[in-house]
C-alpha positions as CSV (number, residue, x, y, z in Angstrom):
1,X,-9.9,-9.3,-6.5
2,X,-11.5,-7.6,-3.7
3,X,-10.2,-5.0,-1.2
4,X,-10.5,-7.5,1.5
5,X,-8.6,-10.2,-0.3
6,X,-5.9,-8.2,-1.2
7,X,-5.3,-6.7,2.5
8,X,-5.4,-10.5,3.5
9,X,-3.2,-11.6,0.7
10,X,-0.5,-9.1,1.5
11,X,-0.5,-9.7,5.2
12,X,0.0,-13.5,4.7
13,X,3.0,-12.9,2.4
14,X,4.2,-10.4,5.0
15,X,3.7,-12.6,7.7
16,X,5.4,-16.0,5.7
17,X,7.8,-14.9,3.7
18,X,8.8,-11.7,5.4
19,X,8.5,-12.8,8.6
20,X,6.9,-9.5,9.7
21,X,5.5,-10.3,13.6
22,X,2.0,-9.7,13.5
23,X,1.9,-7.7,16.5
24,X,3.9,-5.4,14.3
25,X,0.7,-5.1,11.6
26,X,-1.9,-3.2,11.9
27,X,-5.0,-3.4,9.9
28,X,-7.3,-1.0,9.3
29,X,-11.3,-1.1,7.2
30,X,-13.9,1.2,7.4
31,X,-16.8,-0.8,8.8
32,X,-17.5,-3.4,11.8
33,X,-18.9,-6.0,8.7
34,X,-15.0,-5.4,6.8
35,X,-13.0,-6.1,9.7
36,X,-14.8,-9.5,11.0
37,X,-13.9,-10.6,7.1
38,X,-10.7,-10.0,7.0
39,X,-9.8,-11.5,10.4
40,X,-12.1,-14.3,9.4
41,X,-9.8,-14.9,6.0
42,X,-6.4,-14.1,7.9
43,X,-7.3,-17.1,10.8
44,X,-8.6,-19.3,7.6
45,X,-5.7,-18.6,5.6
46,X,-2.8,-18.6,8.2
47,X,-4.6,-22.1,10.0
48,X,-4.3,-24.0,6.6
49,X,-0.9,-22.6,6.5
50,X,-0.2,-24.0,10.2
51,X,-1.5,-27.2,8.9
52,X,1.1,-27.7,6.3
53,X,4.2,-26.6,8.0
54,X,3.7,-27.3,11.5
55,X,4.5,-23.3,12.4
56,X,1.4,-21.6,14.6
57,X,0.8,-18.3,13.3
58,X,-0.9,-15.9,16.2
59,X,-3.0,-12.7,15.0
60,X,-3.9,-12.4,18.5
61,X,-1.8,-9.9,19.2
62,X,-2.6,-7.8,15.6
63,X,-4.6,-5.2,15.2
64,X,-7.6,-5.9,12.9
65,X,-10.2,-3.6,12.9
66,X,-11.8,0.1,12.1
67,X,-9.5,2.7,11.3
68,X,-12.0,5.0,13.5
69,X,-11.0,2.7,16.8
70,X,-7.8,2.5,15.8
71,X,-7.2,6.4,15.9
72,X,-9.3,6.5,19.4
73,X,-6.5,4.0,21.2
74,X,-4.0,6.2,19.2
75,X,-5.3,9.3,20.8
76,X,-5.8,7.7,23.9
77,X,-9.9,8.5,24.1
């Protein structure tokens, strides 16, 4: 299993079963290329699971993207 599948895989259970907000997760890769796939796979993942319960799931509002960025916004850059 790949780096980007497991990241993925552990949000979704966080998000589903833990019912961890996702504006409360933040995601972090190392390249542009790493973070499109993963929010790719999350909206996939979390839209099929939206499908069979009925419940929207929003990643909107989570922070997907490279740990390089995410340290600028920190910082306040």
């Amino acid at each position: 299993m790949g780096k980007t599948r497991v990241l993925s895989s552990t949000t979704v259970n966080a998000i589903i079963f833990q019912n961890t907000p996702p504006d409360r997760i933040y995601l972090t890769t190392f390249t542009v290329k790493a973070a499109k796939q993963l929010k790719d796979e999350l909206q996939t993942i979390l839209g099929r699971v939206t499908n069979i319960t009925g419940t929207p799931f929003y990643i909107s509002r989570m922070y997907v993207g490279m740990v390089h960025t995410l340290c600028k916004n920190i910082i306040g850059d």
